[in-house]
DOBALUM-528163 format. One record per residue (C-alpha): residue number from 1; residue in three letters; chain; z, x, y. Coordinates in Angstrom, 2 decimals, m for minus. Each point is the difference from the previous one (the first is absolute). Example, Ala and Ser with C-alpha at 12.3 -4.5 7.8 and 13.67 -1.06 7.14 Angstrom:
<nodes>
NODE  pos  code  unit        z        x        y
NODE    1   ALA     A     7.80    12.30    m4.50
NODE    2   SER     A    m0.66     1.37     3.44
</nodes>
This chain:
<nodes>
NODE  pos  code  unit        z        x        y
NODE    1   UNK     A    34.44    42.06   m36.01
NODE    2   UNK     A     3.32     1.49     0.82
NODE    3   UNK     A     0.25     3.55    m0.88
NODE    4   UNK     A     2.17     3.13     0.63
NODE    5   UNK     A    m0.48     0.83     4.03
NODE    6   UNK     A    m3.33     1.97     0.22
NODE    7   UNK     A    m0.28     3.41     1.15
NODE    8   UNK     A     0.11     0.59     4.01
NODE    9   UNK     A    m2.35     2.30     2.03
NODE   10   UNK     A     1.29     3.28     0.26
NODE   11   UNK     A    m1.10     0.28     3.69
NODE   12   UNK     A     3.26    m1.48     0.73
NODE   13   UNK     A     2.23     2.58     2.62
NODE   14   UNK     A     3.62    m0.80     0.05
NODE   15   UNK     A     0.98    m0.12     3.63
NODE   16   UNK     A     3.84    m0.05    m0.19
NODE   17   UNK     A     2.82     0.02    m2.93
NODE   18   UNK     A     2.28    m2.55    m1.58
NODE   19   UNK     A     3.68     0.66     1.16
NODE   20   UNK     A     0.38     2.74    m3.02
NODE   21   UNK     A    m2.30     2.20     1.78
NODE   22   UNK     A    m3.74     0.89     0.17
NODE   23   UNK     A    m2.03    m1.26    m3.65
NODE   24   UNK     A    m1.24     2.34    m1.95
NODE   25   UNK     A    m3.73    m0.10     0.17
NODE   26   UNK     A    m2.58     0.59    m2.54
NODE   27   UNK     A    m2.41     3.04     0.40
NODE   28   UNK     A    m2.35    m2.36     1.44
NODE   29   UNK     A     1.67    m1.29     2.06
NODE   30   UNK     A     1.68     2.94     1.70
NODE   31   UNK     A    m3.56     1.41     0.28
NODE   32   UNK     A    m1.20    m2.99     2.17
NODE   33   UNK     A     3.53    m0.02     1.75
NODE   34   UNK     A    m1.23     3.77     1.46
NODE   35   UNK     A    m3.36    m1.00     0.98
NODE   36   UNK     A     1.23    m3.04     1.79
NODE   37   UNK     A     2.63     2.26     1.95
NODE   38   UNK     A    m2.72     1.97     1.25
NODE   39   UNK     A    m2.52    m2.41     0.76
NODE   40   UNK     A     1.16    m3.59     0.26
NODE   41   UNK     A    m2.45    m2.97    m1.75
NODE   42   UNK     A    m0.99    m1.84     3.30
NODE   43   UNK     A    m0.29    m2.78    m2.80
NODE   44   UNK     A     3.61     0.39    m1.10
NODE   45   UNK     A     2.19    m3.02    m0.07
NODE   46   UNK     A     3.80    m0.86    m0.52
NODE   47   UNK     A     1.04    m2.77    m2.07
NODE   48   UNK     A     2.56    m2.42     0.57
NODE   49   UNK     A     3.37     1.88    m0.42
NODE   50   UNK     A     2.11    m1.20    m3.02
NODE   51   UNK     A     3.21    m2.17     1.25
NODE   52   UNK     A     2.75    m0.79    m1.89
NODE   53   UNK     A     1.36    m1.86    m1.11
NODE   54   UNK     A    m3.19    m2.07    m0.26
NODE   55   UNK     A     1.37    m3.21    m2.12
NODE   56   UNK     A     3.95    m0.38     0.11
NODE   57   UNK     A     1.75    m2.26    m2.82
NODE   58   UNK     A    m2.78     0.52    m2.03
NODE   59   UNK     A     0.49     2.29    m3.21
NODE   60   UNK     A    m2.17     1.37    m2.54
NODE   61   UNK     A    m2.93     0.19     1.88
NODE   62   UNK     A    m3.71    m0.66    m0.71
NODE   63   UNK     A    m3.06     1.07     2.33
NODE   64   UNK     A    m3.21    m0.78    m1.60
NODE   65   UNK     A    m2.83     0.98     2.56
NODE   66   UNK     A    m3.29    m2.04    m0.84
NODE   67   UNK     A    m3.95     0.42     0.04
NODE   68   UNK     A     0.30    m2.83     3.01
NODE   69   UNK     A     1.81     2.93     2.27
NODE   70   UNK     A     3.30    m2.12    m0.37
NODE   71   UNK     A     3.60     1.50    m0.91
NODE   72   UNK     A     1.65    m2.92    m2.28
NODE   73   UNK     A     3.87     0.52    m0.13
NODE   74   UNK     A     2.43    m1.78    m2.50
NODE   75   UNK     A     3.79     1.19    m0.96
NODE   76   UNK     A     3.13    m1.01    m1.51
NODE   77   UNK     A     1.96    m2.83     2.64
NODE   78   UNK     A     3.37     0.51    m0.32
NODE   79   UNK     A     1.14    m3.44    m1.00
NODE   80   UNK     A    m2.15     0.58    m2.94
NODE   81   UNK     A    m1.42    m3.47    m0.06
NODE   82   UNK     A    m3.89     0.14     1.08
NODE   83   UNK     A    m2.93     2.65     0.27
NODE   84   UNK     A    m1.33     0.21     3.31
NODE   85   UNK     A    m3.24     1.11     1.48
NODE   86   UNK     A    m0.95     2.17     3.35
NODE   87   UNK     A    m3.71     1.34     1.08
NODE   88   UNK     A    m0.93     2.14     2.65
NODE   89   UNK     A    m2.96     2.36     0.66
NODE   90   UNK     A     2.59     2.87     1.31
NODE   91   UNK     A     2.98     1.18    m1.91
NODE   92   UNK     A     2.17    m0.42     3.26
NODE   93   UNK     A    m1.56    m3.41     0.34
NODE   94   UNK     A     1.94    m0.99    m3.29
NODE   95   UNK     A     3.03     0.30     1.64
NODE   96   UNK     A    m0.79    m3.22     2.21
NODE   97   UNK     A    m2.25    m1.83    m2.10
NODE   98   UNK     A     0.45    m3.41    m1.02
NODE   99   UNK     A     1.76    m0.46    m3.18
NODE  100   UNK     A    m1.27    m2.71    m2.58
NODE  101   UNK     A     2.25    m1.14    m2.97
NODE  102   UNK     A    m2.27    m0.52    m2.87
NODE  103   UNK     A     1.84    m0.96    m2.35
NODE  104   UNK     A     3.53    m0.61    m0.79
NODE  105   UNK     A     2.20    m0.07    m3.23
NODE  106   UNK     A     1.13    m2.43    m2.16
NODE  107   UNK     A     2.40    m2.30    m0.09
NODE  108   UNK     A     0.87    m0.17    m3.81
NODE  109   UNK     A    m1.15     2.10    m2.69
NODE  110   UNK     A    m1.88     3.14    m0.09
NODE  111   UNK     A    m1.35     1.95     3.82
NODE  112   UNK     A     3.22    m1.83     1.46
NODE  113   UNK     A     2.03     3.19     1.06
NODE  114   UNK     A    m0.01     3.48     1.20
NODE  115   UNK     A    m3.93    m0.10     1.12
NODE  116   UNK     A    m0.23     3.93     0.62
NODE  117   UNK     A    m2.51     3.12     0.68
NODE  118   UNK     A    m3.75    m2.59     0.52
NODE  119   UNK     A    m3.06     2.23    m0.09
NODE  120   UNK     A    m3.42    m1.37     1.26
NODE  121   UNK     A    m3.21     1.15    m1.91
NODE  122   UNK     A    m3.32    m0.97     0.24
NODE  123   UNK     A    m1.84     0.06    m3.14
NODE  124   UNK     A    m3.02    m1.35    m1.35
NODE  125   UNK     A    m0.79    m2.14     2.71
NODE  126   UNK     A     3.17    m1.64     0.13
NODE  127   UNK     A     4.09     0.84     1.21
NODE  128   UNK     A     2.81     0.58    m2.11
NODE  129   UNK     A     3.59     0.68     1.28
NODE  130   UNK     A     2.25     1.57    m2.86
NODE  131   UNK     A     3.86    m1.16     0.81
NODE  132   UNK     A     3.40     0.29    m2.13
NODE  133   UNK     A     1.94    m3.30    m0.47
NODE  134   UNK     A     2.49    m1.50    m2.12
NODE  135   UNK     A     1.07    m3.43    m0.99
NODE  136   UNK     A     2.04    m2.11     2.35
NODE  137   UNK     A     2.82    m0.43    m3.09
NODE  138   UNK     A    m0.23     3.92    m1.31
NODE  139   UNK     A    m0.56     2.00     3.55
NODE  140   UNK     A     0.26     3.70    m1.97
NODE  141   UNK     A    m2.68    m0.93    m2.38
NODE  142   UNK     A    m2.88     1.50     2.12
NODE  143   UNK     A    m3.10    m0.13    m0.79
NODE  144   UNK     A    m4.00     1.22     1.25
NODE  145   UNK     A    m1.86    m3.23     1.39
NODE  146   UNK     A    m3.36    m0.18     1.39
NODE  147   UNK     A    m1.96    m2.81     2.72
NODE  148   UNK     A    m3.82     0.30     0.24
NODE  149   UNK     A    m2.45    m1.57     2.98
NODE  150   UNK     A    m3.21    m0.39    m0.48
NODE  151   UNK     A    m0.58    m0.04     4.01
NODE  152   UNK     A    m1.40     2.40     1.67
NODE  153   UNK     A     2.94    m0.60     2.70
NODE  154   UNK     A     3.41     0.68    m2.14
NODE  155   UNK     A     1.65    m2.24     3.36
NODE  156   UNK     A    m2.60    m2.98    m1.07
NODE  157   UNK     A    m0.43    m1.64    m3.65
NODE  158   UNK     A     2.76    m0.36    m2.91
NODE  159   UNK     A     1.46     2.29    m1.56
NODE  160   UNK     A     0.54    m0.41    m3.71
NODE  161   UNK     A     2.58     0.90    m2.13
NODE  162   UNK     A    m1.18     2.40    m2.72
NODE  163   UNK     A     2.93     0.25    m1.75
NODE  164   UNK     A     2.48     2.71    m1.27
NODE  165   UNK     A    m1.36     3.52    m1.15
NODE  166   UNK     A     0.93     0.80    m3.49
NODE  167   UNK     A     1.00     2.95    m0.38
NODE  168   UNK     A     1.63     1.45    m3.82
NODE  169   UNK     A     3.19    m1.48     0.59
NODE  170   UNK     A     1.47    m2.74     1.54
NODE  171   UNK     A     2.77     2.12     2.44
NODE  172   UNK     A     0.39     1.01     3.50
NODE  173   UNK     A    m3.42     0.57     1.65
NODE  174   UNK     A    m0.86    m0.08     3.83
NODE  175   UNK     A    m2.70     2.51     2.69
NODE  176   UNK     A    m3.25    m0.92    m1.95
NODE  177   UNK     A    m2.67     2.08     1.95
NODE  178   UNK     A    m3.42     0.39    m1.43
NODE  179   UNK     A    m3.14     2.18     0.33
NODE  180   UNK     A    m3.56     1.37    m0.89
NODE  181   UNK     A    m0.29     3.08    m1.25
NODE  182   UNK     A    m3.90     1.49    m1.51
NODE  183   UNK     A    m0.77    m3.77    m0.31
NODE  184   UNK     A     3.19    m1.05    m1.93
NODE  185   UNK     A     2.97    m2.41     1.48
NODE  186   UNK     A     3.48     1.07    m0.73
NODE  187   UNK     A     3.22    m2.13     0.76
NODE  188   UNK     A     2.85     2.68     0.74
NODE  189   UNK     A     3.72    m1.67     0.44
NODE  190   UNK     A     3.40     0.60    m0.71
NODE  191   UNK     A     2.08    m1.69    m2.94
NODE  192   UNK     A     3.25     0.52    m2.08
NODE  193   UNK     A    m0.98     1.02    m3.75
NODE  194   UNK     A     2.50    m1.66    m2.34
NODE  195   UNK     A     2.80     2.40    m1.53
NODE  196   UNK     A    m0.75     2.76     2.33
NODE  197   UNK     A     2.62     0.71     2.75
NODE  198   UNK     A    m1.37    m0.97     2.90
NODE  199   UNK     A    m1.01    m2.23     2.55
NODE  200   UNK     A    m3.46     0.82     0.50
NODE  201   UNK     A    m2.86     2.60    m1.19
NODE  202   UNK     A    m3.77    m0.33     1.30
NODE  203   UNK     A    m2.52    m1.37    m2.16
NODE  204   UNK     A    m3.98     0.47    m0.32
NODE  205   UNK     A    m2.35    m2.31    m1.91
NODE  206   UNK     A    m3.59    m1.18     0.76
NODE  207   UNK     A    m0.80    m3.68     0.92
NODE  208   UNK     A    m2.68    m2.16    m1.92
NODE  209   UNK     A     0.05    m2.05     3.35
NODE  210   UNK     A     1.69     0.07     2.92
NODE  211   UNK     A     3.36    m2.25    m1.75
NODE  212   UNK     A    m0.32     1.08    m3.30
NODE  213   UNK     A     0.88     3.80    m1.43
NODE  214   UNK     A    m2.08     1.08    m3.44
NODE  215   UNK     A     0.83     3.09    m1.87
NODE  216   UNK     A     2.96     1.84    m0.21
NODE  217   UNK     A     2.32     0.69     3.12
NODE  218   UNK     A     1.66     3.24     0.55
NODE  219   UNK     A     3.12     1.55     1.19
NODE  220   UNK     A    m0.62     1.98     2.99
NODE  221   UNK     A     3.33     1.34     1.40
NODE  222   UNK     A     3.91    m1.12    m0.92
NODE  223   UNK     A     2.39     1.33     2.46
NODE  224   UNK     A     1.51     3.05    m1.32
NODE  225   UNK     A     0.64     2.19     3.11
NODE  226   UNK     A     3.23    m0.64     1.55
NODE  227   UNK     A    m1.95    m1.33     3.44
NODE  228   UNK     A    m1.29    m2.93    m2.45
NODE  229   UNK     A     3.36    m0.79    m1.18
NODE  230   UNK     A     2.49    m0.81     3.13
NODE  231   UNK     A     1.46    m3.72    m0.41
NODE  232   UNK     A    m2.93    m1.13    m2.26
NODE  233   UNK     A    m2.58     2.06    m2.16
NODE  234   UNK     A    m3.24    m1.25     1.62
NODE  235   UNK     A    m3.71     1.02    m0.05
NODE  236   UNK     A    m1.53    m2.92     2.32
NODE  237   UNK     A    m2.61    m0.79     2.47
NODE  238   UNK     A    m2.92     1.82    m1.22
NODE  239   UNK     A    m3.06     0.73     2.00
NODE  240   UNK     A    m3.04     2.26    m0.36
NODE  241   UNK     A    m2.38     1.68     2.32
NODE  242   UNK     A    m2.90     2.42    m1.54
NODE  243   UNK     A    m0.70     3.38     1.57
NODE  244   UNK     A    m1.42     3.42    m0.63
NODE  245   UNK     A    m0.76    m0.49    m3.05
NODE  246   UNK     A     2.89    m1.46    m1.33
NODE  247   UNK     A     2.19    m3.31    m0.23
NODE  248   UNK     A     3.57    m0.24     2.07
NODE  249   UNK     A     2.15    m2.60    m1.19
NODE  250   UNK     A     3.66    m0.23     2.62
NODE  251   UNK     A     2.75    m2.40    m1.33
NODE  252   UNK     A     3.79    m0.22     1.25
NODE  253   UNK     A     2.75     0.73    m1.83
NODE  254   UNK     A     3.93    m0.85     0.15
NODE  255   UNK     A     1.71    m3.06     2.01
NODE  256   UNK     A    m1.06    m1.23     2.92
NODE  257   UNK     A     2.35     0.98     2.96
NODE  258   UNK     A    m0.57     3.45     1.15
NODE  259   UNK     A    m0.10     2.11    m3.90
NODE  260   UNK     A    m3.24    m1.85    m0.52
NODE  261   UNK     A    m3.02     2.31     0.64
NODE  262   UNK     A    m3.34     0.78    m1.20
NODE  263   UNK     A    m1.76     1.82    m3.08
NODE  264   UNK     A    m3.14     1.34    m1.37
NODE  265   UNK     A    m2.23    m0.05    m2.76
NODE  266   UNK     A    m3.08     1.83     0.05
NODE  267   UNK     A    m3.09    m0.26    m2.76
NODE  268   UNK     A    m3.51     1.92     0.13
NODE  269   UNK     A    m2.79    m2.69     0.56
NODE  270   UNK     A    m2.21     1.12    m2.40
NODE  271   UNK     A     3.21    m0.69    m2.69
NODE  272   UNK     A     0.56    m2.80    m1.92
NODE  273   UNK     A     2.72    m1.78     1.83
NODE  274   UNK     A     1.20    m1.97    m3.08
NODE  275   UNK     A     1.34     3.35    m1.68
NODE  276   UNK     A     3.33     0.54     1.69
NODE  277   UNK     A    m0.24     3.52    m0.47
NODE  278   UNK     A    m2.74     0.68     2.57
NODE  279   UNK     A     2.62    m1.27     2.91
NODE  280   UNK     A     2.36     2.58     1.52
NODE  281   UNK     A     3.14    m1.01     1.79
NODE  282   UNK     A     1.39     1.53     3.18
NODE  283   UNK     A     3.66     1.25    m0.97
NODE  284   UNK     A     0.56    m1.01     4.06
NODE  285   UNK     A    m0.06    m3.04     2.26
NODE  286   UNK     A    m2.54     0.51     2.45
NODE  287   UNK     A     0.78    m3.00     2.22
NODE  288   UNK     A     4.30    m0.21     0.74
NODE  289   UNK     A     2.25    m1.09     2.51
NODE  290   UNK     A     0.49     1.86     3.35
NODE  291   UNK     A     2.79     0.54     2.24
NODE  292   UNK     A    m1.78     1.67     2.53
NODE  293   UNK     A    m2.60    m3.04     0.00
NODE  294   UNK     A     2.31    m2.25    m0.53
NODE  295   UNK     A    m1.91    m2.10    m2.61
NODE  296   UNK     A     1.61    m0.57    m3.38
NODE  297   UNK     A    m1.25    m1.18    m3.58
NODE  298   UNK     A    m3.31     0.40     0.63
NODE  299   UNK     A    m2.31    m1.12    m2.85
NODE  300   UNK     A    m2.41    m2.75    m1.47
NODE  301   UNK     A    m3.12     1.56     1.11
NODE  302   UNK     A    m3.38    m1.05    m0.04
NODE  303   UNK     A    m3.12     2.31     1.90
NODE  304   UNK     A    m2.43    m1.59     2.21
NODE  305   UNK     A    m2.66     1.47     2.49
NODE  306   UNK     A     0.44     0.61     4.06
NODE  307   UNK     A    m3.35    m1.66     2.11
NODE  308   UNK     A    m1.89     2.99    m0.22
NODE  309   UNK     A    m0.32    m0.65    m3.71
NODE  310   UNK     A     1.12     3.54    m0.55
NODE  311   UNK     A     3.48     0.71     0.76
NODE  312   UNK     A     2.47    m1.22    m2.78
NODE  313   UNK     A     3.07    m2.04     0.44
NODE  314   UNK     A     3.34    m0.02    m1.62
NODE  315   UNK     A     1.64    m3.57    m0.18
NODE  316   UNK     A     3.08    m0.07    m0.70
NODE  317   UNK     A     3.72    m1.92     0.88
NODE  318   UNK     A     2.90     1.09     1.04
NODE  319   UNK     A     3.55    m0.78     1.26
NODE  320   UNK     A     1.00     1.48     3.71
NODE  321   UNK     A     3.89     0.41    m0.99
NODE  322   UNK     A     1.32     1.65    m2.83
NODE  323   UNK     A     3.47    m2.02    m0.80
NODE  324   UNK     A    m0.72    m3.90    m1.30
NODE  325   UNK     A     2.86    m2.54    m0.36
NODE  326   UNK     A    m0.82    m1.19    m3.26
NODE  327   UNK     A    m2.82    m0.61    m2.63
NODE  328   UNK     A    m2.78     2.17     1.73
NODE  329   UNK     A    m2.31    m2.59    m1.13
NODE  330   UNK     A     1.42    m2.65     2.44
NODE  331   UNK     A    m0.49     2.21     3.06
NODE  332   UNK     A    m2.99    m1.05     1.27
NODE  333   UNK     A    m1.00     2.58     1.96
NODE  334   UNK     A    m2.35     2.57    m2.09
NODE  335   UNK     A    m2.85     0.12     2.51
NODE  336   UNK     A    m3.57     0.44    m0.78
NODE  337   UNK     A    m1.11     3.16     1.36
NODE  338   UNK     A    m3.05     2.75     0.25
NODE  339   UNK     A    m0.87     3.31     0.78
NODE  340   UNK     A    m2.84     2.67    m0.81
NODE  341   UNK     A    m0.30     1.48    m3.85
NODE  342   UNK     A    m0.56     3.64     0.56
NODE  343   UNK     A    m1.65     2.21    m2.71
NODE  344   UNK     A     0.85     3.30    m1.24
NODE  345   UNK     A    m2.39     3.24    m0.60
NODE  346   UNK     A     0.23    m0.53    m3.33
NODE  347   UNK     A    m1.01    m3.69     0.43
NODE  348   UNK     A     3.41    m1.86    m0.80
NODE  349   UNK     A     1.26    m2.06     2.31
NODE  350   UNK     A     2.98     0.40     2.58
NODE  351   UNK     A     1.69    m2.81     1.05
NODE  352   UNK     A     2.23     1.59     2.62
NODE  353   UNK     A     3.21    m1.59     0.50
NODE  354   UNK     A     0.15    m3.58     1.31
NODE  355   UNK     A    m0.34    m0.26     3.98
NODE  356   UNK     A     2.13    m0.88     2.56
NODE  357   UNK     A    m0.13    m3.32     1.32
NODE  358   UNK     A    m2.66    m0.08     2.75
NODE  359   UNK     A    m1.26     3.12    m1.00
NODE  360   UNK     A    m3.94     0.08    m0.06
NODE  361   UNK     A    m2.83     2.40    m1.85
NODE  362   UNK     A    m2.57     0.62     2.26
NODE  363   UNK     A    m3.52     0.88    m1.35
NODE  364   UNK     A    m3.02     1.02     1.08
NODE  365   UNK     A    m3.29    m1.16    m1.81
NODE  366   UNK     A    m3.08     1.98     0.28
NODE  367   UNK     A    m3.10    m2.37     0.02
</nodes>
């Protein structure tokens, strides 16, 4: 089943920072962070260090890690024309791994254009990749689409189209990302609700299957702060990790040259996540651009897992320039990237700012 990332093993010591500066680290781990200063785990190992960027050309990133040990990687191409398929059993391996085209649009007619943001899920027994697409003769009118493989090897078998999620209304709609949460699946995406003034707000409902939505769906976030609003009033690229007791759901917000950036919605897990109410909104990015670093729009996150199983994983893309001749979305170079999640004391996470190219966080695992 595919399910918000589970919770990692506090034993974890941080062993180095992200270019921002030393994480903050929760009680726990600060505690073990003393004890190993003064008597070093004989067992104590280093993963592999983080390089970046890890996929380049390669935009709105996906990393699902599976229960076969293997890191499955898919993105946005930037000739928008096919959805494309990498495995490796490191994170850093991803960056060399052989790339698979699975399947490619159409030439007429509906899933013919703009093939954007593929997730890979495994549920039930069987894959599903969630991708936004439009028809060859309307490329604007973007819709949620989803393929399904009954293989146990998503590179082997066919994968079927399962058609278009229907969602309220027939409008703008693109990011699909789904998830378990207390035994329930919930499809989370963004779309354009008709006679509001916007582009895009984030949208809840749950799923009767894993292509069809039952029930009501409900409005999450629309951008209201002015960091949502710069060149186009976006909420976008949901994703959701589950932690300390409560739900974190990031999006990004605004264009995509340098404004766009990162929010985040927070729920407690023992709420009901269908009452809008029970989320809380972050009234600041917590992911932006970065002189210093040198990395700019970063956004279009997803979580995912280091080797240990433990340490968590921000995936994200970004540009390494800040001026773009042009449409942003014909530059093709927003590169996949990754670096370590930190966590607060009072168990919310801290993304840091986005690292430098080349820069690496080192960690030390204590077995």
């Amino acid at each position: 089943m595919s399910r918000v990332p589970p919770a990692p093993d506090r034993r974890l010591l941080l062993k180095g920072a992200l270019a921002a500066g030393t994480l903050a680290a929760t009680p726990t781990a600060a505690a073990a962070a003393a004890a190993a200063a003064a008597a070093p785990s004989p067992s104590a190992k280093k993963a592999a260090p983080l390089l970046n960027p890890l996929v380049r050309n390669r935009a709105d990133p996906y990393i699902h890690r599976h229960s076969d040990g293997m890191y499955y990687f898919t993105a946005t191409a930037p000739e928008y024309d096919r959805i494309i398929l990498r495995r490796s059993r490191t994170l850093n391996g991803l960056a060399t791994a052989a790339e698979s085209v699975i399947w490619t649009k159409h030439a007429t007619g509906p899933m013919g254009a703009h093939i954007w943001a593929p997730e890979i899920h495994r549920i039930g027994g069987k894959w599903y990749i969630y991708f936004a697409s439009a028809p060859a003769e309307s490329v604007w009118d973007i819709r949620i689409w989803v393929l399904e493989n009954a293989n146990h090897d998503p590179f082997k078998g066919t994968w079927t189209e399962r058609g278009q999620v229907r969602t309220a209304w027939e409008t703008f709609s693109l990011d699909a990302t789904t998830f378990t949460h207390r035994g329930t699946r919930y499809l989370a995406w963004a779309q354009h609700e008709p006679d509001m003034g916007n582009n895009t707000a984030l949208w809840l409902s749950k799923m009767a299957n894993p292509w069809t939505l039952t029930g009501p769906q409900v409005r999450l976030s629309t951008p209201e702060y002015d960091w949502e609003c710069v060149g186009f009033k976006v909420n976008e690229g949901p994703s959701v990790i589950a932690r300390n007791g409560r739900l974190f759901m990031s999006y990004s917000a605004s264009a995509t040259d340098f404004h766009y950036c990162m929010g985040l919605l927070t729920v407690d897990a023992a709420a009901d996540l269908m009452d809008p109410a029970n989320w809380s909104k972050s009234p600041t990015p917590v992911f932006t651009s970065n002189d210093t670093t040198k990395q700019y729009g970063p956004g279009h996150n997803c979580f995912t897992v280091a080797e240990d199983g433990r340490s968590d994983v921000l995936v994200y893309h970004a540009r390494p320039y800040k001026d773009i001749v042009g449409d942003p979305l014909d530059d093709p170079n927003r590169h996949t990237r990754v670096q370590k999640l930190g966590w607060r004391a009072d168990g919310t996470p801290d993304f840091g700012i986005p690292v430098a190219d080349t820069a690496v966080t080192e960690l030390e695992v204590a077995s």
